[in-house]
C-alpha positions, 0 to 999 in steps of 0.5 A: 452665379449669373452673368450680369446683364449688358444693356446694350448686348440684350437682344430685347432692350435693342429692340425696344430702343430701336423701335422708340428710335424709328417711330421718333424719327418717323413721327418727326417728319409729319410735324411742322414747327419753325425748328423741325429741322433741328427735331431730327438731329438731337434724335440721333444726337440722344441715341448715340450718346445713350447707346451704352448706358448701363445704369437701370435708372438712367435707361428707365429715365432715357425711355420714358422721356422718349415716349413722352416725346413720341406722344407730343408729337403725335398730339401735334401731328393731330393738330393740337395747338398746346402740343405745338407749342410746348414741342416748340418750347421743348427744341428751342431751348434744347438748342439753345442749351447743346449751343451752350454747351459746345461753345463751352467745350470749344473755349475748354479745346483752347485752353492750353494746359501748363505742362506738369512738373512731374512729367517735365524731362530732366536734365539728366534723361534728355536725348542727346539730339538735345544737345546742340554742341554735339550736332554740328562738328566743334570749331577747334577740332583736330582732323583725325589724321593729325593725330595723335596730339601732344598730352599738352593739348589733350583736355584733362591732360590724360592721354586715352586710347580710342577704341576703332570701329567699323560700321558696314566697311566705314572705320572710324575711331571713337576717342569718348562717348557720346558720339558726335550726330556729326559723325552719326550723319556721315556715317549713315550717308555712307551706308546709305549710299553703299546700299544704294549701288549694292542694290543698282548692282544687283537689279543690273545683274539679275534683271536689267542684263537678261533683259537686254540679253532677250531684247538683243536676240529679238532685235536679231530675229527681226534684223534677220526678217527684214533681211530676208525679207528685203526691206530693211530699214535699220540703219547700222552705227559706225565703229569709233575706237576713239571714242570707245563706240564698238560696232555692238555699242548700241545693243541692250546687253552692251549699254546694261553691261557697261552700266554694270562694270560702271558701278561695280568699279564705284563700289570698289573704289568705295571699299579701297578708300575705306581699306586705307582709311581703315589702315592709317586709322589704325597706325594711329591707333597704334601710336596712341597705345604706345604714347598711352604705355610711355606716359604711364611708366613715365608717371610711374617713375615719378611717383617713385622718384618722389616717394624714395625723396 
């Protein structure tokens, strides 16, 4: 079965195209009408937009109207007053109608069209950050640490057991799904900051302390030079204890050094806050367990108090 033929790929259809293209062009410069300068452009304007036609007949229409043109403007190049005047004609109005045409097309670009009721979200796959009530953290919330709460001022008056999590080193207790965006937001500022003296950490110990290790030995070899040399005119900082200044205080490796201790101590700090946080979170989840057991034998008395009445 032969291959179907692609206009556009067939090497003897682009040069005949390419060839009625340039002697359009070319001819259109040797003319001298009031709308010559528009001549050009719907040249490139046609072609480019019947690069890819397939149809025979509109390919076989598209050609032959070229070469009607091409042999108006050769009549007119030759001075040819009817020529000249039905060139005229022929770029005036096919101004006049690409005007219209995309007068039309910019009024359709501002028409707005009504969003269609089948593809209108539903109430029921809204996203989450949808809902208002769960981005900002309810007025009549109890603090975590107040719990666990009285089955009286339980909502349903159903006692739940939370389930505890820990996300990156950060414990927190979930009582119901969906999580609050408050907690979400919290918990990503957590992270994010635990990431970001991770990463200072790692870039003072792997690149800014060996670092300062070289500059502190260059600045020995020069201080030595200049020593020998007798001209020294590096001026040495006293030592103040009081302060916490050693008399090597000033060197690279020491300032890089205590930068590090600085925001290793942080880090640290950071998980001993969470590590009794983590604690306290968990007694509380231990109570709740057990309030969960008492008040479950307590209601399974009293449904069999009430079937032996």
């Amino acid at each position: 079965m032969p291959q179907p033929l692609v206009p556009h790929q067939s090497g003897t259809h682009r040069l005949a195209c390419l060839s009625l293209y340039k002697a359009l062009l070319k001819h259109s410069l040797t003319v001298s009408t009031t709308q010559s300068k528009g001549l050009r452009s719907l040249i490139r304007r046609r072609f480019k937009t019947d690069r890819l036609l397939q149809s025979p007949s509109q390919i076989a229409n598209g050609l032959n109207t070229g070469n009607e043109v091409l042999k108006l403007l050769c009549a007119s190049a030759q001075g040819e007053s009817s020529s000249i005047a039905r060139l005229s004609e022929l770029i005036e109005s096919t101004l006049e109608l690409s005007g219209i045409t995309e007068a039309y097309r910019h009024s359709l670009r501002l028409i707005k069209d009504p969003p269609s009721s089948r593809r209108a979200p539903k109430a029921n796959n809204l996203p989450l950050s949808a809902n208002k009530t769960l981005q900002s953290r309810r007025p009549d919330s109890i603090p975590i640490f107040e719990r666990p709460l009285p089955l009286s001022q339980i909502r349903g008056g159903k006692r739940r057991v939370p389930k505890f999590v820990a996300v990156q080193g950060v414990p927190f207790l979930l009582y119901s799904k969906p999580q609050p965006q408050s907690l979400g937001r919290l918990l990503r500022q957590k992270i994010a900051w635990q990431s970001k003296k991770w990463d200072q950490r790692t870039k003072l110990t792997e690149e800014t302390i060996p670092l300062g290790v070289c500059e502190d030995a260059w600045d020995a070899l020069v201080a030595s030079q200049e020593k020998v040399e007798g001209h020294s005119n590096r001026t040495s900082v006293p030592e103040d204890r009081e302060h916490g200044i050693s008399a090597d205080s000033t060197s690279w490796n020491s300032a890089h050094q205590f930068e590090a201790i600085s925001v290793g101590e942080k880090i640290r700090s950071f998980e001993r806050r969470n590590l009794e946080r983590g604690r306290r979170l968990f007694e509380i989840l231990k109570q709740e367990r057990v309030l969960v057991a008492n008040e479950k034998e307590k209601k399974g008395s009293h449904q069999v108090q009430s079937t032996d009445i």
